[in-house]
N, CA, C and O of each residue as an XYZ file, in Angstrom:
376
protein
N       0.806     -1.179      0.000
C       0.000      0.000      0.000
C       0.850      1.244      0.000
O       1.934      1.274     -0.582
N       0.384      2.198      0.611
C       1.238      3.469      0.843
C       1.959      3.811      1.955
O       1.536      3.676      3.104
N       2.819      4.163      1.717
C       4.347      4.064      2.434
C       4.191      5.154      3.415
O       4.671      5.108      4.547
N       3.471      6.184      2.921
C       3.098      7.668      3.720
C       2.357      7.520      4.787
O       1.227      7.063      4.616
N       2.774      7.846      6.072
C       1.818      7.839      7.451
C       0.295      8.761      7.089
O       0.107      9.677      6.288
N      -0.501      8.179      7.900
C      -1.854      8.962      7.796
C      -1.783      9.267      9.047
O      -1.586      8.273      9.747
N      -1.873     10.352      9.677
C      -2.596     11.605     10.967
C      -4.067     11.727     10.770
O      -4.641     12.585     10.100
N      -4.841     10.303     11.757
C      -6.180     10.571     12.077
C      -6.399     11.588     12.702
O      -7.408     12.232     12.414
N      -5.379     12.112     13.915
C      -5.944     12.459     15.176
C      -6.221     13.971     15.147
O      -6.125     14.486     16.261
N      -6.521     14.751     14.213
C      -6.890     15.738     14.093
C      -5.917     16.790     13.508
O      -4.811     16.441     13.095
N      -6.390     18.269     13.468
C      -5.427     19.075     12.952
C      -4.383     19.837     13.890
O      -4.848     19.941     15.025
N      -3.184     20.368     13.767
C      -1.914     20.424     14.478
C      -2.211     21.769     14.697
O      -2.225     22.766     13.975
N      -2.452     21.539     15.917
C      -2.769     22.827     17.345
C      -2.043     24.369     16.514
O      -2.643     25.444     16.522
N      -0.713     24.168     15.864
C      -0.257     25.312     15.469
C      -1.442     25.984     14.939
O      -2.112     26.928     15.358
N      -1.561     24.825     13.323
C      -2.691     25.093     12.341
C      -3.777     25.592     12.684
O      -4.445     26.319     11.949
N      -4.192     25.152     14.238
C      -5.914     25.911     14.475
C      -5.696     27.108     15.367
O      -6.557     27.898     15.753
N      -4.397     27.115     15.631
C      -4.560     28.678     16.461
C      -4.493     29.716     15.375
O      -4.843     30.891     15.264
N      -3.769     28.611     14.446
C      -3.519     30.478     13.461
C      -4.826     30.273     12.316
O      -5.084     31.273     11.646
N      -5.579     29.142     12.089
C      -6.910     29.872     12.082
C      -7.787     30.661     12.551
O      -8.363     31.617     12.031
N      -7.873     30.112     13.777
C      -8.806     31.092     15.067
C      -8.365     32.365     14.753
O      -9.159     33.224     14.372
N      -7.005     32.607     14.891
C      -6.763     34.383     15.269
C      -7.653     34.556     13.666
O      -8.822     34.928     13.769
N      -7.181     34.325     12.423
C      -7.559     34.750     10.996
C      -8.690     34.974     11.343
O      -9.187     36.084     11.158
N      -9.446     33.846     12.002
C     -11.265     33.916     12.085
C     -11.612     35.037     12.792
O     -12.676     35.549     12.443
N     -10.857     35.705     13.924
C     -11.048     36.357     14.917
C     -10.761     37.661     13.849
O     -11.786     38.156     13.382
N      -9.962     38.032     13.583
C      -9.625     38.927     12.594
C     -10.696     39.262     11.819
O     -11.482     40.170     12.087
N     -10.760     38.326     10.564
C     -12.129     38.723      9.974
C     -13.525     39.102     10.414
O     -14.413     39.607      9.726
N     -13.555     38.719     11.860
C     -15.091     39.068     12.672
C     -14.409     40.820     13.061
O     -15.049     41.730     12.533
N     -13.371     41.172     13.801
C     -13.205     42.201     13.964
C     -13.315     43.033     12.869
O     -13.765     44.178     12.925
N     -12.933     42.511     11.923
C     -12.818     43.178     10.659
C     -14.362     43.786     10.240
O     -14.656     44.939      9.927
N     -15.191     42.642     10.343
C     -16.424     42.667     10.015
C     -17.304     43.613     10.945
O     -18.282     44.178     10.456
N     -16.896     43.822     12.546
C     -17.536     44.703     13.158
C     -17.277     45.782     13.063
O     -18.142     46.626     13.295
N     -15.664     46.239     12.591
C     -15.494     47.198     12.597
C     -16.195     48.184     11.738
O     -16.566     49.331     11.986
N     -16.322     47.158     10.223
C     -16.740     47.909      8.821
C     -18.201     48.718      9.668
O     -18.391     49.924      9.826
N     -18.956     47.710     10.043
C     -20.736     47.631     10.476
C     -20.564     49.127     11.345
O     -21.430     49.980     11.146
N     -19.499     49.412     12.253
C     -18.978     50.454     13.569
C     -18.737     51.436     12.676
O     -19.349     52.414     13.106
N     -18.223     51.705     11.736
C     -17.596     52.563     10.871
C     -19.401     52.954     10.123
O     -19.754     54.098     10.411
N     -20.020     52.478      9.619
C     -20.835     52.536      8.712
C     -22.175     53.298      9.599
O     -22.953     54.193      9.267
N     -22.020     52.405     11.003
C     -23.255     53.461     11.746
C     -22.261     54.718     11.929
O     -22.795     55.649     11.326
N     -21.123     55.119     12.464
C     -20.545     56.275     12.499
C     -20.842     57.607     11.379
O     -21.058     58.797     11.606
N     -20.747     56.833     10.080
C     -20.727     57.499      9.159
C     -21.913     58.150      9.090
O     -22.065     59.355      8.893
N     -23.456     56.640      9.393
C     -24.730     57.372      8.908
C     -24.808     58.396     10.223
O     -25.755     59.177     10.135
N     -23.978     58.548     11.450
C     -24.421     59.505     12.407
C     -23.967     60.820     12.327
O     -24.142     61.835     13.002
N     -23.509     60.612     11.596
C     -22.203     61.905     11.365
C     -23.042     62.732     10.343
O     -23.130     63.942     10.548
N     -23.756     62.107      9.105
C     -24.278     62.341      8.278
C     -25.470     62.906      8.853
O     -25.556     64.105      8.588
N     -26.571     62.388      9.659
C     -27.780     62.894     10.648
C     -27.524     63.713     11.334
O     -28.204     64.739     11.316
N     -26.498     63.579     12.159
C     -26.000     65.016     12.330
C     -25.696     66.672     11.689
O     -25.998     67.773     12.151
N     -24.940     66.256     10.386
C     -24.684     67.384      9.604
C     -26.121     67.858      8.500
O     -26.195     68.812      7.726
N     -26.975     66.957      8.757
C     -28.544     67.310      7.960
C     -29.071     67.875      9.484
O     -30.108     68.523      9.345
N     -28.711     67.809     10.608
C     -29.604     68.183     11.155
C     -29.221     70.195     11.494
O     -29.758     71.222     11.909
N     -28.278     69.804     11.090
C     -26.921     71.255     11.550
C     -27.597     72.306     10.380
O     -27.948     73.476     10.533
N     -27.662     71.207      8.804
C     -27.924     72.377      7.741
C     -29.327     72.983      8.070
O     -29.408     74.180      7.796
N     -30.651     72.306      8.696
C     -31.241     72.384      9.097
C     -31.482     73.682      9.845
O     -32.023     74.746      9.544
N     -30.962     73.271     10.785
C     -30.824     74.295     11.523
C     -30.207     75.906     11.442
O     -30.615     76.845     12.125
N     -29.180     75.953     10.480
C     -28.861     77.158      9.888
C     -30.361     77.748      9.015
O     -30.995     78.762      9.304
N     -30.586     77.010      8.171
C     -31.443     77.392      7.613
C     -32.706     78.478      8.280
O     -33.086     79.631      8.077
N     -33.210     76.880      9.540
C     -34.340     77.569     10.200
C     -33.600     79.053     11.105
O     -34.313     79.959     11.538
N     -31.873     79.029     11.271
C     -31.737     80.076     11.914
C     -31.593     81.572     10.787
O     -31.543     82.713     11.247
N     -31.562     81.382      9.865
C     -31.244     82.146      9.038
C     -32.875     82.524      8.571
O     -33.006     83.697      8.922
N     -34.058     82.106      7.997
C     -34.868     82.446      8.112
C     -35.599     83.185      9.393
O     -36.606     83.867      9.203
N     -35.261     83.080     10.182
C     -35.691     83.551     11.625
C     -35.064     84.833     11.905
O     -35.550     85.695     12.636
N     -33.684     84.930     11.128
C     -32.853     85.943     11.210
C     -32.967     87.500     10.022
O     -32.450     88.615     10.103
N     -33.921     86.846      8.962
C     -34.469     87.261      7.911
C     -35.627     88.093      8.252
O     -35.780     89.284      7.981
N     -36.597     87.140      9.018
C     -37.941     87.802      9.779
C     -37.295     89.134     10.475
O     -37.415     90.334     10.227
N     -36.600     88.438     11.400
C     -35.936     89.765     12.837
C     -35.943     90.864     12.237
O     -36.779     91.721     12.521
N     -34.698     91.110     10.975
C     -34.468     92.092     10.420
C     -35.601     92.974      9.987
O     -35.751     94.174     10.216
N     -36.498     92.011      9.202
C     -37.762     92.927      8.501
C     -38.436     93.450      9.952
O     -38.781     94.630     10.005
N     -38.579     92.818     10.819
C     -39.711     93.320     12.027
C     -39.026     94.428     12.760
O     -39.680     95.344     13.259
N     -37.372     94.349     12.857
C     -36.678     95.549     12.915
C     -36.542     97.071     12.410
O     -36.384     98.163     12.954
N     -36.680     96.606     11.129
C     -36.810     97.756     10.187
C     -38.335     98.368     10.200
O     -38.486     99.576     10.015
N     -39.475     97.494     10.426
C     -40.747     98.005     10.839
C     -40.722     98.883     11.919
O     -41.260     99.971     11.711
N     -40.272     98.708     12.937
C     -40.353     99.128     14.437
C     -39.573    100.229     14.083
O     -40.098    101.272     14.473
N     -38.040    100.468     13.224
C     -37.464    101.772     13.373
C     -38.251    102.471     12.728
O     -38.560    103.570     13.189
N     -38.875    101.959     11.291
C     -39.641    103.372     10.519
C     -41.053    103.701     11.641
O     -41.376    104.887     11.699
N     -41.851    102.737     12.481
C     -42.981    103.131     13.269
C     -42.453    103.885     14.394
O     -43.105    104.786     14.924
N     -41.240    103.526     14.788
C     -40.858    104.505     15.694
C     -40.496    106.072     14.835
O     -40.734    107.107     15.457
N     -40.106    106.137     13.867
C     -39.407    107.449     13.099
C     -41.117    108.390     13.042
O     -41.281    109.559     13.389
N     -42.079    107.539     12.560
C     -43.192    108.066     12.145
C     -43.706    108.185     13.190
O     -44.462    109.123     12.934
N     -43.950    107.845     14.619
C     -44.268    108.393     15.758
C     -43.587    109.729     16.397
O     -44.115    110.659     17.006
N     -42.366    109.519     16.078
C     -41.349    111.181     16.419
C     -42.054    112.037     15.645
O     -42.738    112.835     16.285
N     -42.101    112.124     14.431
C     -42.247    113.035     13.202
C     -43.990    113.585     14.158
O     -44.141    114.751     14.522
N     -45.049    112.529     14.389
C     -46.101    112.456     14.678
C     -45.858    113.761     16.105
O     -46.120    114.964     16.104
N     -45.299    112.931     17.128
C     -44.894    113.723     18.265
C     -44.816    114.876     18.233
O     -45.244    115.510     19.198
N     -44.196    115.612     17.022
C     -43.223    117.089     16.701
C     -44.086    117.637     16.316
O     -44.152    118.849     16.519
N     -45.222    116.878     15.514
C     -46.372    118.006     14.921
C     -47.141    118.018     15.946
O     -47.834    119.027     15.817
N     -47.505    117.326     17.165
C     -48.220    117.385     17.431
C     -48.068    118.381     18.827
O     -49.072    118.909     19.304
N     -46.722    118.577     19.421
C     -45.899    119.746     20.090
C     -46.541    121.159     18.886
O     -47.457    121.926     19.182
N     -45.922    121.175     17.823
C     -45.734    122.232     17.266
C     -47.399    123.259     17.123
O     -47.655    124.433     16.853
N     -48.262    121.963     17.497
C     -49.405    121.871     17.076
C     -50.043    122.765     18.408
O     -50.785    123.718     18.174
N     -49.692    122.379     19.833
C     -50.050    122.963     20.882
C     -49.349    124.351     20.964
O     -49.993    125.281     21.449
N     -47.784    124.607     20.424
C     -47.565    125.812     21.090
C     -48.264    126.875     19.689
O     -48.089    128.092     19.739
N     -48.772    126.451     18.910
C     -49.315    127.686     17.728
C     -50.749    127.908     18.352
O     -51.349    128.982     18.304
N     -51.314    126.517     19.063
C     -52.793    127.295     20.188
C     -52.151    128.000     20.372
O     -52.277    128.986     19.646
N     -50.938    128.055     21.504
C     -51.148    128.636     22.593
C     -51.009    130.188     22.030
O     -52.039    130.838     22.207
N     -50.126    130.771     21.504
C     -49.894    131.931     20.968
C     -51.260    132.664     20.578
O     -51.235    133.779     20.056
């Protein structure tokens, strides 16, 4: 028959540790990608929530201005109002 020994007794302890680590490897590998990928979509929800938010602050900042500029001309047109209405009492009085 054949001259070559046969090894029933399983595979050589070296051989399965340095599978395991490979196996171990590729699972880290594999969690990491999955760790990386929620990072990314959070990062991403985050920066939609940021543009968001400029936006709504910048519209809000848009309003201010106009309701600003209302209040100085209603205030200007209340002075003007005021002055005639001084100028208005001392020409009674005379």
């Amino acid at each position: 028959m054949n001259d070559l020994p046969v090894y029933k007794r399983g595979r050589n302890k070296i051989q399965e540790a340095i599978e395991e680590a490979e196996q171990k490897k590729r699972k880290n590998e594999i969690k990491n990608r999955i760790s990386a990928a929620k990072s990314r979509a959070r990062s991403q929800e985050h920066t939609r929530f940021l543009e968001e938010k400029v936006e709504q602050l910048r519209n809000e900042n848009a309003l201010l201005k106009k309701l600003l500029s209302l209040v100085r001309d209603l205030m200007f047109l209340l002075g003007k109002w005021k002055l005639q209405q001084l100028r208005d009492s001392q020409r009674k009085e005379k």
